[in-house]
TITORBA-315475 format. One record per residue (C-alpha): x, y, z; residue number from 1; residue in three letters. Coordinates in steps of 0.1 Angstrom, whole numbers. Each point is the difference from the previous one (the first is absolute). Last residue first. Example, Ala and Ser with C-alpha at 12.3 -4.5 7.8 and 13.67 -1.06 7.14 Angstrom:
2
+-------+-------+-------+-----+------+
:    px :    py :    pz : pos : code :
+-------+-------+-------+-----+------+
:   137 :   -11 :    71 :   2 :  SER :
:   -14 :   -34 :     7 :   1 :  ALA :
+-------+-------+-------+-----+------+
This chain:
423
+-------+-------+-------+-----+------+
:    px :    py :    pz : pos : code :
+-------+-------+-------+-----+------+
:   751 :   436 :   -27 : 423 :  UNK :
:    25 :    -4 :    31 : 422 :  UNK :
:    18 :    25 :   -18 : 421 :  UNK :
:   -22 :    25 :   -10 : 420 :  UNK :
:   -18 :    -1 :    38 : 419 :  UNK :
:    30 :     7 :    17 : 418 :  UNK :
:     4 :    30 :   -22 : 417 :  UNK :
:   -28 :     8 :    19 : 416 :  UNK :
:    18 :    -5 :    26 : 415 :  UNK :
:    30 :    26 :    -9 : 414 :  UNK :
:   -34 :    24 :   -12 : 413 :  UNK :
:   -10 :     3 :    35 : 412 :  UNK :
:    40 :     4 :    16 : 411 :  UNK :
:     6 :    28 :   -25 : 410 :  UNK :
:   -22 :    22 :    22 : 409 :  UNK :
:    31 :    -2 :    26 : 408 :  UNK :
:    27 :     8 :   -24 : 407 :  UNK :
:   -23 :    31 :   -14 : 406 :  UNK :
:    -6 :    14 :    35 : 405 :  UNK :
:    35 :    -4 :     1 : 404 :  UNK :
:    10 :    19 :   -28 : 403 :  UNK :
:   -27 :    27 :     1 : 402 :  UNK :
:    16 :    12 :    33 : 401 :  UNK :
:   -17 :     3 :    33 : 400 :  UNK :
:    27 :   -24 :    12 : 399 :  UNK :
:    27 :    19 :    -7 : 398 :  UNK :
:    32 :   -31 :    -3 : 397 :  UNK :
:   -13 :   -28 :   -13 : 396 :  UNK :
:    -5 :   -39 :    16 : 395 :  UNK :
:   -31 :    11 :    16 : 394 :  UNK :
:   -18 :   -26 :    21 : 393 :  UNK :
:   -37 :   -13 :    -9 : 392 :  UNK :
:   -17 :   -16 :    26 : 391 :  UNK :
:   -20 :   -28 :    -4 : 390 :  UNK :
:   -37 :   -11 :    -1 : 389 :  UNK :
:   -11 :   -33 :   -14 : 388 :  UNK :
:   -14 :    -7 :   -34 : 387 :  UNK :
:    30 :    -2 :   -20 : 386 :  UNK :
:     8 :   -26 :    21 : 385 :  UNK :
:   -29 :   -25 :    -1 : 384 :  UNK :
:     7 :    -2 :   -37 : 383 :  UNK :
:    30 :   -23 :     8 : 382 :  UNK :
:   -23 :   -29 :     2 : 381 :  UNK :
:   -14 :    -1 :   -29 : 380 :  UNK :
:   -28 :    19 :   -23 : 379 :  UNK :
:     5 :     4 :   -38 : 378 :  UNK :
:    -9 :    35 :   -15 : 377 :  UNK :
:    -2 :    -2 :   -40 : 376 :  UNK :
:    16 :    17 :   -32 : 375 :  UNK :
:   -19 :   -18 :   -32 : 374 :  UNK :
:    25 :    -6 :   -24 : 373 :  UNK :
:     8 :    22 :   -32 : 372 :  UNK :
:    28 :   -16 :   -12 : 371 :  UNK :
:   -21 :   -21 :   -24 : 370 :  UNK :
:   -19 :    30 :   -10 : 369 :  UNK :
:    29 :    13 :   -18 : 368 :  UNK :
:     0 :    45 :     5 : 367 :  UNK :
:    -4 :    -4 :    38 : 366 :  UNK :
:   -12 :    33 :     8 : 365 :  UNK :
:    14 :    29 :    14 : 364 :  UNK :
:   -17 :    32 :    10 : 363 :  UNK :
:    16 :    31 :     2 : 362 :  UNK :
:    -8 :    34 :    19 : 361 :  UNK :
:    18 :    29 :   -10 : 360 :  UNK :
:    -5 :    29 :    18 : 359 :  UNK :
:     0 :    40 :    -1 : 358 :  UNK :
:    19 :    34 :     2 : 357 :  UNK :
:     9 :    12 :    37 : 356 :  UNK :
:     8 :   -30 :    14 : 355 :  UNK :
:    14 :   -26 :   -29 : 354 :  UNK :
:   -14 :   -32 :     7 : 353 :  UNK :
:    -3 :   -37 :   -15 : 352 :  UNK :
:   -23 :   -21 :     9 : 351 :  UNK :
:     4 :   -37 :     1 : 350 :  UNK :
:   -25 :   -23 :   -10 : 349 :  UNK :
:     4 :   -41 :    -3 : 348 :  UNK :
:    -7 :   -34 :   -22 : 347 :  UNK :
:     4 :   -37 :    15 : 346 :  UNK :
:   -32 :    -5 :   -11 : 345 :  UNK :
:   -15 :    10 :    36 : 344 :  UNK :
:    26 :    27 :     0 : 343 :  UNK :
:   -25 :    29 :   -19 : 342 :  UNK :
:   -26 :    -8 :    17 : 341 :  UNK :
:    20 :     2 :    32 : 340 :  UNK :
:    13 :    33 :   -14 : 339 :  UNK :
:   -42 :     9 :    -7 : 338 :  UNK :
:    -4 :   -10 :    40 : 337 :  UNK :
:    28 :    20 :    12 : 336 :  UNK :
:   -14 :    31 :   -21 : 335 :  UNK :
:   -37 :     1 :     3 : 334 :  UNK :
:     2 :   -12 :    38 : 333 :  UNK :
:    -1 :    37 :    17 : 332 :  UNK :
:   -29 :    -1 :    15 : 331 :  UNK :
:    -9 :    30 :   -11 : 330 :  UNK :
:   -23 :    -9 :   -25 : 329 :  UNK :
:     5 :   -39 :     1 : 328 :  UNK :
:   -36 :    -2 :   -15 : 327 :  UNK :
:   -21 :    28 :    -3 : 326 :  UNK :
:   -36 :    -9 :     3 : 325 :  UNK :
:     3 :   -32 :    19 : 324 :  UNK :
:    19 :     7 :    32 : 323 :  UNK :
:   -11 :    35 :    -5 : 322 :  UNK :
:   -18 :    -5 :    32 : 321 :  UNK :
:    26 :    -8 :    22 : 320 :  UNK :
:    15 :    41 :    -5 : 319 :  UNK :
:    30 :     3 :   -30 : 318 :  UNK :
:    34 :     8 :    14 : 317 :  UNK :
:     7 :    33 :   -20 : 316 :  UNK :
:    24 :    -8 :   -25 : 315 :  UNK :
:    41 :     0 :     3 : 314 :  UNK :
:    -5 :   -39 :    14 : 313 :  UNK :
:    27 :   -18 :    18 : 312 :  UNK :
:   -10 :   -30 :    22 : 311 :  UNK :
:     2 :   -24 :   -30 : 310 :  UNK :
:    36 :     9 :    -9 : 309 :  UNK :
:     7 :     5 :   -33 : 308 :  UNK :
:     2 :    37 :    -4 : 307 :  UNK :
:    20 :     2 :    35 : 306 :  UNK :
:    33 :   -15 :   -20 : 305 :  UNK :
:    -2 :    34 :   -20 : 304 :  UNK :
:    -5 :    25 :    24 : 303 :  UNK :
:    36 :     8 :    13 : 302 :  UNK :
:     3 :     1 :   -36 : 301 :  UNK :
:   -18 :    33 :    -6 : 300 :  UNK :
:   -28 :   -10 :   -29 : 299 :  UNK :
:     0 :    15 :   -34 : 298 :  UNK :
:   -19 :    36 :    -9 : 297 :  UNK :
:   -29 :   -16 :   -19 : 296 :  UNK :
:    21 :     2 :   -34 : 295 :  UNK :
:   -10 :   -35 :   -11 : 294 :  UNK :
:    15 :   -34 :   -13 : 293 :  UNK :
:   -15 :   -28 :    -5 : 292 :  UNK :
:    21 :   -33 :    -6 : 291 :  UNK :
:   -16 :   -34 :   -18 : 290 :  UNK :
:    28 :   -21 :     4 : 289 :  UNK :
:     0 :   -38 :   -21 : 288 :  UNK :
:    28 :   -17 :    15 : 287 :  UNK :
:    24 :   -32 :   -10 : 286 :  UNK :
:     7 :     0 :   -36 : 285 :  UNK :
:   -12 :    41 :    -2 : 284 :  UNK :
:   -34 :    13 :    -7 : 283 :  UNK :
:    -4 :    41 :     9 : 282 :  UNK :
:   -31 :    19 :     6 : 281 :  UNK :
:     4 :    34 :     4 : 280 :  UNK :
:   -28 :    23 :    18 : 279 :  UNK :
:     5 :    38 :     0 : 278 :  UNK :
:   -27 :    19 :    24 : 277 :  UNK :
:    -2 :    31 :   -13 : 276 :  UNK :
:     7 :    36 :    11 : 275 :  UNK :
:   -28 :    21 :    14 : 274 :  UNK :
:   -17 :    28 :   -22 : 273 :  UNK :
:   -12 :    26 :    20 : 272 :  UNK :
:    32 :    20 :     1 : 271 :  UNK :
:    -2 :    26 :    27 : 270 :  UNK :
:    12 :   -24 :    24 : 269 :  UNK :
:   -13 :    -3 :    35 : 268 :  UNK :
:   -10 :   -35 :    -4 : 267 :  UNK :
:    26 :   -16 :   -15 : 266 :  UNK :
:    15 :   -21 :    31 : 265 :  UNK :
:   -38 :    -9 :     6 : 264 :  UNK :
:   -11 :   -11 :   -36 : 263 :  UNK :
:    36 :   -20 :    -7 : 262 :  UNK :
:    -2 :   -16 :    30 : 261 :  UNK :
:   -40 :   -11 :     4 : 260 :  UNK :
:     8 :   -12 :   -39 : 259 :  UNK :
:    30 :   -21 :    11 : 258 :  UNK :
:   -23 :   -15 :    27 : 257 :  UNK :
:   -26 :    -8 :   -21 : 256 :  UNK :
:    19 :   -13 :   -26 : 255 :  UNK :
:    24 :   -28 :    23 : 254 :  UNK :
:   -40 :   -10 :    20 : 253 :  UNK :
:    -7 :    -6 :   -41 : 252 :  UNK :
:    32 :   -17 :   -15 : 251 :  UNK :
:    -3 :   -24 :    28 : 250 :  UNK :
:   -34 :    -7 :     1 : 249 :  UNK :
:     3 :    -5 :   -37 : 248 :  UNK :
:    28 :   -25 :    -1 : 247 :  UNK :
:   -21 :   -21 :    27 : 246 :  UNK :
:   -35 :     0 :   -22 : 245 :  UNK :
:    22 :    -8 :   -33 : 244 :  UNK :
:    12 :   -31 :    11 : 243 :  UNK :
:    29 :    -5 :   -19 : 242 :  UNK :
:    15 :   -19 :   -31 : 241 :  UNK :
:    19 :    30 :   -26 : 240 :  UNK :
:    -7 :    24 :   -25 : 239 :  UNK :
:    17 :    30 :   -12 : 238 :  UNK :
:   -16 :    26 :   -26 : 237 :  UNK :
:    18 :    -5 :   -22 : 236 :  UNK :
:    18 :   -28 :   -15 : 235 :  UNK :
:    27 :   -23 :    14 : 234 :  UNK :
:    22 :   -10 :   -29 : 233 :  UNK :
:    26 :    28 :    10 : 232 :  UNK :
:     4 :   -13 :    36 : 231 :  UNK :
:    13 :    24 :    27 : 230 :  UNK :
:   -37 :    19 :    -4 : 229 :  UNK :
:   -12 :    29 :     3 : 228 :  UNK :
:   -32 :    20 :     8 : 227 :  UNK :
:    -2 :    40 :     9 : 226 :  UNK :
:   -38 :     9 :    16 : 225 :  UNK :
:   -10 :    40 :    10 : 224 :  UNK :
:   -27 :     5 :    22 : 223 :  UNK :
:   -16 :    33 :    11 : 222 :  UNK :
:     4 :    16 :    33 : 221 :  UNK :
:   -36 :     2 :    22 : 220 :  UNK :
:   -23 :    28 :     4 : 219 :  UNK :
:   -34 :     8 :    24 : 218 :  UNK :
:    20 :    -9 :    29 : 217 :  UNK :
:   -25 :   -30 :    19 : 216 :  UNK :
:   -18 :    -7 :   -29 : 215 :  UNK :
:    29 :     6 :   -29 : 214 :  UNK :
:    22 :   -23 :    23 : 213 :  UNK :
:   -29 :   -25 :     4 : 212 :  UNK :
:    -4 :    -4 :   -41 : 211 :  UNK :
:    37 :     1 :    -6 : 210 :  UNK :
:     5 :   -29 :    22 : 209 :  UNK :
:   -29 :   -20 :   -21 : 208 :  UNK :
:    18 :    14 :   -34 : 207 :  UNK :
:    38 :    -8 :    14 : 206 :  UNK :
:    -9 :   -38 :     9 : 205 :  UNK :
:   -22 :    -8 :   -35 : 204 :  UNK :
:    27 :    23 :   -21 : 203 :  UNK :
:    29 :   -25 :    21 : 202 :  UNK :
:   -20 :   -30 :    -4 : 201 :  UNK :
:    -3 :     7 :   -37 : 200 :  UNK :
:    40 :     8 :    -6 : 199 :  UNK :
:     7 :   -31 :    18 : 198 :  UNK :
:   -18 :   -27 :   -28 : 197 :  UNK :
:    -7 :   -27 :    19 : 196 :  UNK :
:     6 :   -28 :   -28 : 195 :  UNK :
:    -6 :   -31 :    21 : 194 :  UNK :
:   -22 :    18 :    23 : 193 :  UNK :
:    -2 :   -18 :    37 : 192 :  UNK :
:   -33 :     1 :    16 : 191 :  UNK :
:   -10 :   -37 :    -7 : 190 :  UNK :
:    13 :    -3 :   -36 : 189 :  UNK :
:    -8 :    31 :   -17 : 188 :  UNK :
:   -10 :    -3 :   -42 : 187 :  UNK :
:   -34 :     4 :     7 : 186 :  UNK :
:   -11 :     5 :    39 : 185 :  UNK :
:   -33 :   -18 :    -6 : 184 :  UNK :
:    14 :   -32 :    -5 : 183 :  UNK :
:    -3 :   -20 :    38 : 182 :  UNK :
:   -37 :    17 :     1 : 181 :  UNK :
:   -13 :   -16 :    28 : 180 :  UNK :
:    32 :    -7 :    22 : 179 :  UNK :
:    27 :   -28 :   -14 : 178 :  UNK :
:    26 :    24 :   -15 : 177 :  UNK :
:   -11 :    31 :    20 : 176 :  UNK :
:    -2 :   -13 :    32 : 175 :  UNK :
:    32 :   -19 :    -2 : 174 :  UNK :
:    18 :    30 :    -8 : 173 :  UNK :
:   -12 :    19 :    23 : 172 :  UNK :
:     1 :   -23 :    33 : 171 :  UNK :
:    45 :    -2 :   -12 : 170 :  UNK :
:     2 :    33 :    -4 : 169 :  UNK :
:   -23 :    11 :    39 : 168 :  UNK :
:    21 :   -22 :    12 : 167 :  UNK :
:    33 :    19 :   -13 : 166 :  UNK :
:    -9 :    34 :    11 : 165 :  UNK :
:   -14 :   -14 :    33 : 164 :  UNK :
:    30 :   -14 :     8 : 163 :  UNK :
:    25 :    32 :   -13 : 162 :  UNK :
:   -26 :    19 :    22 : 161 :  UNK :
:    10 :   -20 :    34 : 160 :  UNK :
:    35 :     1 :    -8 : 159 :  UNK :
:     4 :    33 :    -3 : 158 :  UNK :
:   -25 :     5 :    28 : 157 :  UNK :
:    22 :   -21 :    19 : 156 :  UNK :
:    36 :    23 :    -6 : 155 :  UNK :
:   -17 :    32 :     2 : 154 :  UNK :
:   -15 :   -12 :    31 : 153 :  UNK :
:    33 :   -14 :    16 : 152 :  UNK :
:    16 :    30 :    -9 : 151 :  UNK :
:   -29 :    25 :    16 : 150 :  UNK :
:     6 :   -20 :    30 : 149 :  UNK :
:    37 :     2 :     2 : 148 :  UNK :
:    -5 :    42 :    -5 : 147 :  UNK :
:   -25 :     6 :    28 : 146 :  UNK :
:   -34 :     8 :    -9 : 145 :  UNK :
:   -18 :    29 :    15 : 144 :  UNK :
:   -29 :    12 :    -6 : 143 :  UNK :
:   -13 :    -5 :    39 : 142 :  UNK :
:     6 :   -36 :    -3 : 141 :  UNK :
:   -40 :    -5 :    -2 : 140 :  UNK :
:     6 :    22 :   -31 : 139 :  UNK :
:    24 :   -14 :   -16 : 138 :  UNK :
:   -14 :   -35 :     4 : 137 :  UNK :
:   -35 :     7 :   -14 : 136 :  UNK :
:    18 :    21 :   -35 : 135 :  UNK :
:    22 :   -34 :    -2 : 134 :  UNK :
:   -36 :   -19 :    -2 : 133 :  UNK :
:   -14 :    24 :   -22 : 132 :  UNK :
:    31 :    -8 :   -23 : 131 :  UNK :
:   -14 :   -38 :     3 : 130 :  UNK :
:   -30 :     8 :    -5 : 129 :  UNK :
:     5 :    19 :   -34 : 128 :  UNK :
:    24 :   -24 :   -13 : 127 :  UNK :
:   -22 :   -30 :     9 : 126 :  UNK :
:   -30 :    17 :   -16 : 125 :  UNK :
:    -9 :   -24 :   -29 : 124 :  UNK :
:    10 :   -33 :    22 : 123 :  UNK :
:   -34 :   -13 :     3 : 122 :  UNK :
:   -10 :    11 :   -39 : 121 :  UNK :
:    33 :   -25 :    -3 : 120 :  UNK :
:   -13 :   -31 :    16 : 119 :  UNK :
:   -35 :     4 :   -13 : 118 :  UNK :
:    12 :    -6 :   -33 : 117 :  UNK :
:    26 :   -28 :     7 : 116 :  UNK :
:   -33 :   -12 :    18 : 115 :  UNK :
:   -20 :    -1 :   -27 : 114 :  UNK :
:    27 :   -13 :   -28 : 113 :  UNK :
:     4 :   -27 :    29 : 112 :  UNK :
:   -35 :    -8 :    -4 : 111 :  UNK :
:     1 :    -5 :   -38 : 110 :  UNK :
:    26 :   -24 :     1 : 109 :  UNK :
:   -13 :   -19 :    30 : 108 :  UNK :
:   -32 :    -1 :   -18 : 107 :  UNK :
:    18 :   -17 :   -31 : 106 :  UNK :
:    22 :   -23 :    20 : 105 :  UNK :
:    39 :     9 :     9 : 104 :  UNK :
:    -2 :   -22 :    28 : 103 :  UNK :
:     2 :    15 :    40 : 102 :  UNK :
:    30 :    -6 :    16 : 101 :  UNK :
:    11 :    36 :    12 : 100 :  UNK :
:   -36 :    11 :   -13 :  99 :  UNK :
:    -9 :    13 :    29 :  98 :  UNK :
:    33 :    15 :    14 :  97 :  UNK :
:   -11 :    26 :   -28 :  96 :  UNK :
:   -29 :    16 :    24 :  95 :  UNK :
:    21 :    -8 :    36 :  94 :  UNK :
:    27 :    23 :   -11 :  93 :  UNK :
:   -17 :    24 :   -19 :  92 :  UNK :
:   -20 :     0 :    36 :  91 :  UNK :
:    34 :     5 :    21 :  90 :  UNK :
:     9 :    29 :   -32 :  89 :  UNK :
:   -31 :    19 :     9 :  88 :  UNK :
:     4 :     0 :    33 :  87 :  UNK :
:    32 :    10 :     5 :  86 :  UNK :
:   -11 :    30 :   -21 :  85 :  UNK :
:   -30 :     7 :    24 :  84 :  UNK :
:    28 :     0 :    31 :  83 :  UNK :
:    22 :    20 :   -22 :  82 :  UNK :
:   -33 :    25 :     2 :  81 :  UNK :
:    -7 :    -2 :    33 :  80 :  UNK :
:    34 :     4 :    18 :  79 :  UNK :
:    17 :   -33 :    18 :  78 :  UNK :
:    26 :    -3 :   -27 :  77 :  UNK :
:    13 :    33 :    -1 :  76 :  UNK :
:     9 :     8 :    37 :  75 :  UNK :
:     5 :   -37 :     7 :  74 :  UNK :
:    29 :     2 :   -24 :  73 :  UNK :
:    -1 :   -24 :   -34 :  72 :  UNK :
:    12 :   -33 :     3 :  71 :  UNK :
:   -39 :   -15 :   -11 :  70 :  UNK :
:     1 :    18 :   -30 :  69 :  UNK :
:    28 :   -21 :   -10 :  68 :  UNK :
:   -13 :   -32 :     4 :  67 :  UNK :
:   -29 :     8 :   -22 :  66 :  UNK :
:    25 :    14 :   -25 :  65 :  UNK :
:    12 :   -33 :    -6 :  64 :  UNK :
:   -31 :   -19 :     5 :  63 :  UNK :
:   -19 :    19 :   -27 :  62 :  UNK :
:    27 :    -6 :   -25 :  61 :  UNK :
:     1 :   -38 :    11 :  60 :  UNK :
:   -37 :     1 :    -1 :  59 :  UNK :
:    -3 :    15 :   -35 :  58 :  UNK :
:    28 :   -26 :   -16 :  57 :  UNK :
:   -16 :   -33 :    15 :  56 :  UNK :
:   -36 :     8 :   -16 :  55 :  UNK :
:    12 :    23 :   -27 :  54 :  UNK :
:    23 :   -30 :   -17 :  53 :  UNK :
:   -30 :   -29 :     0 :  52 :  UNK :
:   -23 :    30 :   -13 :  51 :  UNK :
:    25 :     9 :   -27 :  50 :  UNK :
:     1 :   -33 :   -15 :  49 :  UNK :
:   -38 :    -7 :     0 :  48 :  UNK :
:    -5 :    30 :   -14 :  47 :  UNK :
:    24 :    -6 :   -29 :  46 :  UNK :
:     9 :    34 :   -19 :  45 :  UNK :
:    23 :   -10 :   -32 :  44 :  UNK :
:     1 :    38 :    -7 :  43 :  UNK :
:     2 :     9 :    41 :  42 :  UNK :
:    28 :   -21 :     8 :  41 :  UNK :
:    25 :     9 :   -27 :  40 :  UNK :
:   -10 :    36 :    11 :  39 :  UNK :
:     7 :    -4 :    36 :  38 :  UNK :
:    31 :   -19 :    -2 :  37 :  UNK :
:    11 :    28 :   -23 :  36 :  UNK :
:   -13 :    24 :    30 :  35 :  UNK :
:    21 :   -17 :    24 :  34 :  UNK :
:   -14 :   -22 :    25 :  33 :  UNK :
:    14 :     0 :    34 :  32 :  UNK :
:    -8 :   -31 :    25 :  31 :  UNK :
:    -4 :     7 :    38 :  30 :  UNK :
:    23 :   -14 :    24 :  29 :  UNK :
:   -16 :   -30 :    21 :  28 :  UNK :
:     1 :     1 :    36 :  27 :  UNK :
:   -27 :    31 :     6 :  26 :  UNK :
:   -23 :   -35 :   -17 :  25 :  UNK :
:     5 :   -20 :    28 :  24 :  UNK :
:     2 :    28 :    31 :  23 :  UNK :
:   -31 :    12 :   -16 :  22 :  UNK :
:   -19 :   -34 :    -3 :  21 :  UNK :
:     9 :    -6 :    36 :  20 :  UNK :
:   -12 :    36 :    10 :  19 :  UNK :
:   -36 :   -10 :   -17 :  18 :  UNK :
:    -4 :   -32 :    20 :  17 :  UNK :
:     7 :    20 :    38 :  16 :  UNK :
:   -24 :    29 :   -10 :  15 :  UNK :
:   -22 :   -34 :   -14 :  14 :  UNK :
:     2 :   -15 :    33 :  13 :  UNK :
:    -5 :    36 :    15 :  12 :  UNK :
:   -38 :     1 :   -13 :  11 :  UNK :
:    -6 :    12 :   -34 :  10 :  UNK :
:     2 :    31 :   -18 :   9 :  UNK :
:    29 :    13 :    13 :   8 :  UNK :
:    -1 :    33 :    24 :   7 :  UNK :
:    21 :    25 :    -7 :   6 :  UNK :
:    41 :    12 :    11 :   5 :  UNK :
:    20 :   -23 :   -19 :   4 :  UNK :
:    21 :   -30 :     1 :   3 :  UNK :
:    20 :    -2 :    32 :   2 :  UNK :
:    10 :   -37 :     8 :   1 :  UNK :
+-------+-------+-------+-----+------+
């Protein structure tokens, strides 16, 4: 059996030991939580509850991208940094396979906090490697990808980072109920706000962004915020269940690059104030939107699928040592990763263009937080073949033409729909 390209820890016995518990665990589909499973949860937290849960539910999740990072091409998996993030998941492997049937004691409680800790500092730079990784290929392939390839790798790191997205959940909320200071985050339970107030995020997301664009440009567009709601008992400003951290990394990679837009496409204008950034936050029965709108010139939409494909990046590509100091600068993640942010609760963002003018981006959320269900990628046998090499064939006439470049990309988000459904 192929598992991964580094060294186990142990001799091949426990190479041979380790794939078994794979293959068992890759067997089982993972469990989603929604976020009113979450809440209920987290006010009548029970530690010994949640640690009997997390110790089956964190090695099938583990398992089932493990398996998949193992069907990657040779020209991906075998280069050092996907090699250093197969590692780290084979030893997040081994670390939680340790308390498989171990009892929920008092030290085991506390240990596991430990490791659950340890566990995620380990997988802080996943992202980053991994798109140093894709960097590493391209250029031992000369800088040239082929189009099935660069399918099959949108496809897995979609995957891979809607994992890692909903791990790293599921370690944060027990780590901050049954840590050291389980009540030192005031009225939040875990990291979801039971009254996240959007307006707040959006000022906290749109005053950091503003900060770098008034670095790097020495101006930014001001903000203006409309709220309103379907329901005329709901009062203002609009609230709702959410994880605060995700909904800001989306509104915040969304503001910077609305405010690079606006900035640039104004730039030779005699006028030197810039028009605003409009926010409108809008609660329905089904949807909360939070849409911003600029005047940054819009986006041509031969461009627009590009925007959320990981090997796309209008930035320069930033050098191996800014792997720290500016993250995903120029990697072009900020956008595919805030969407699968956005998806993980069954939420989404679409951007809306008009070239010449400006664009609307929207995020939708999941306005009952019953139907807002964690989105996860579950390993089985037909995931072999979106991994494999094929040959597209044209079925439209002009070839070149945006149509059919269009009918061909629409093969990545078909299986992701994939995903949805088996979900």
């Amino acid at each position: 059996m192929r598992l991964f390209p580094v060294r186990l820890s142990a001799a091949s016995s426990s190479m041979a030991s380790l794939a078994k518990m794979l293959d068992f665990y890759s067997g089982f589909n993972p469990s989603p939580l929604s976020i009113k499973q979450f809440m209920d949860f987290g006010q009548n937290a029970c530690e010994k509850k949640s640690y009997i849960f997390l110790r089956k539910e964190l090695p099938v999740r583990l398992a089932n991208i493990m398996k998949e990072i193992a069907l990657l091409p040779d020209n991906l998996l075998h280069t050092r940094s996907v090699s250093e993030v197969s590692s780290w998941y084979v030893k997040s492997f081994e670390d939680v396979l340790e308390y498989e049937k171990a009892d929920p004691t008092h030290d085991n409680l506390q240990k596991f906090v430990q490791d659950l800790d340890l566990i995620r500092n380990r997988h802080n730079d996943v992202v980053q490697t991994m798109a140093q990784g894709v960097i590493e290929m391209k250029e031992n392939e000369g800088g040239q990808v082929d189009a099935p390839t660069e399918s099959s790798i949108q496809y897995f790191l979609d995957r891979l980072y809607m994992s890692r997205i909903s791990i790293r959940m599921l370690i944060n909320q027990h780590t901050l109920l049954f840590g050291g200071n389980p009540h030192a985050g005031g009225r939040h339970i875990g990291c979801l706000d039971p009254a996240c107030d959007l307006s707040d995020v959006v000022r906290d997301a749109y005053e950091n962004a503003r900060f770098l664009c008034d670095q790097y440009y020495l101006n930014s567009p001001a903000l203006e915020i409309q709220q309103h709601s379907s329901e005329s008992a709901d009062s203002l400003p609009i609230r709702t269940v959410y994880v605060p951290s995700h909904l800001y990394y989306m509104l915040f990679e969304l503001f910077k690059n609305s405010m690079r837009a606006v900035v640039e496409h104004h730039s030779h204008d005699n006028n030197d104030t810039l028009p605003p950034l409009k926010v409108a936050i809008c609660k329905g029965k089904e949807d909360i939107c939070v849409k911003i709108s600029d005047q940054g010139g819009g986006i041509p939409r031969s461009q627009t699928d590009q925007l959320f494909k990981y090997m796309y990046s209008t930035a320069p590509q930033p050098s191996k040592s800014d792997l720290h100091t500016v993250p995903l600068a120029g990697y072009g993640y900020g956008l595919p990763i805030s969407r699968l942010y956005a998806r993980y609760f069954h939420g989404d963002i679409v951007l809306l263009s008009c070239e010449g003018f400006g664009t609307d981006a929207i995020i939708y959320l999941k306005a009952l937080s019953d139907e807002a269900n964690e989105l996860l990628p579950i390993f089985n046998k037909t995931s072999s073949k979106f991994y494999r090499a094929t040959v597209p064939t044209g079925d439209w006439s002009n070839q070149s033409s945006d149509m059919n470049a269009r009918q061909l990309s629409a093969s990545t988000p078909k299986r992701y729909n994939d995903l949805v459904q088996d979900a």
